[in-house]
N, C-alpha and C positions, 0 to 999 in steps of 0.2 A: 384871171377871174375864176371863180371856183362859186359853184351854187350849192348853198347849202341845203336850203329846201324850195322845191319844184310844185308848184299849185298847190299851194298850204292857203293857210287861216292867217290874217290880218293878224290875230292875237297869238303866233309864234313870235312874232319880232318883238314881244313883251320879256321872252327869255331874257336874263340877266348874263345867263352864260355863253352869249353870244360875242364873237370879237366886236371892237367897238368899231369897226370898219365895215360891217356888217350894212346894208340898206335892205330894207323892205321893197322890189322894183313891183309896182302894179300898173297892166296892163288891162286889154281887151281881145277875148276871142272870141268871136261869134257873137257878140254882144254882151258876155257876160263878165264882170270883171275878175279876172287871175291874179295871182301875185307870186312871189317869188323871193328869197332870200338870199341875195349872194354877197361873195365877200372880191373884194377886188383894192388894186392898189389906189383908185384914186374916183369919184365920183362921176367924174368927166369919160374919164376910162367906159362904166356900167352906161351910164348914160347912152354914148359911140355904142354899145354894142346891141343894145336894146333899140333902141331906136334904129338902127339898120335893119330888125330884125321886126318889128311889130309898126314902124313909120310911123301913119297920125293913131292908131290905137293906142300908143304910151302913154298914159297916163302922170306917170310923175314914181319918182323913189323919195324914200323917206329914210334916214337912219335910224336901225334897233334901236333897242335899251340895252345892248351890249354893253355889259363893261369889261371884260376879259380882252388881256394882250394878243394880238393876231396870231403870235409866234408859238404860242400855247396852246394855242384852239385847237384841240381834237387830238393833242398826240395823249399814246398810252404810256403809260411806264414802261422805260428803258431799262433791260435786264443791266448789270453792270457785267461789263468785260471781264471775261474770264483770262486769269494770267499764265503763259503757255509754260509750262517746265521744259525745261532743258532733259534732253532724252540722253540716260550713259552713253557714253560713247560705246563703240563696239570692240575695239581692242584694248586688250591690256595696258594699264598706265607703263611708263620703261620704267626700269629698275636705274638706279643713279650707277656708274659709275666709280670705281675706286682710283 
């Protein structure tokens, strides 16, 4: 599980650039209601962990408006691999033989 955003606005899971695995979880603290954006492998999964964690205040998850691939969300551009040169060696090549 990985939270993406921590006591936000309802209207964050409106993002489109959200993975589509994404859920909206809202809760209750002190009476007020919270919510929370996380991404995880399977519904069931956020559910188990939320509800261990806030009992009868859980409220319920909903899924974003993500449409972005899981596997994509948040990386930056990857420099490409620099390719290493072979370093001269240090002694002289031998001379052939006659």
């Amino acid at each position: 599980m990985k939270i993406i955003h921590e006591k936000c606005e309802p209207k964050a899971a409106e993002n489109r650039d959200l993975p589509y695995t994404a859920y909206l979880i809202e809760y209750n603290v002190e009476g007020k209601p919270t919510y929370d954006i996380v991404m995880g492998d399977s519904q069931v999964e956020l559910f188990d962990i939320y509800y261990d964690k806030y009992k009868k205040d859980l409220v319920g998850l909903k899924q974003t408006e993500g449409r972005m691939r899981p596997n994509l969300y948040n990386q930056g551009a990857v420099p490409p691999k620099r390719k290493k040169r072979k370093k001269p060696s240090a002694t002289p090549p031998e001379e052939p033989r006659n």
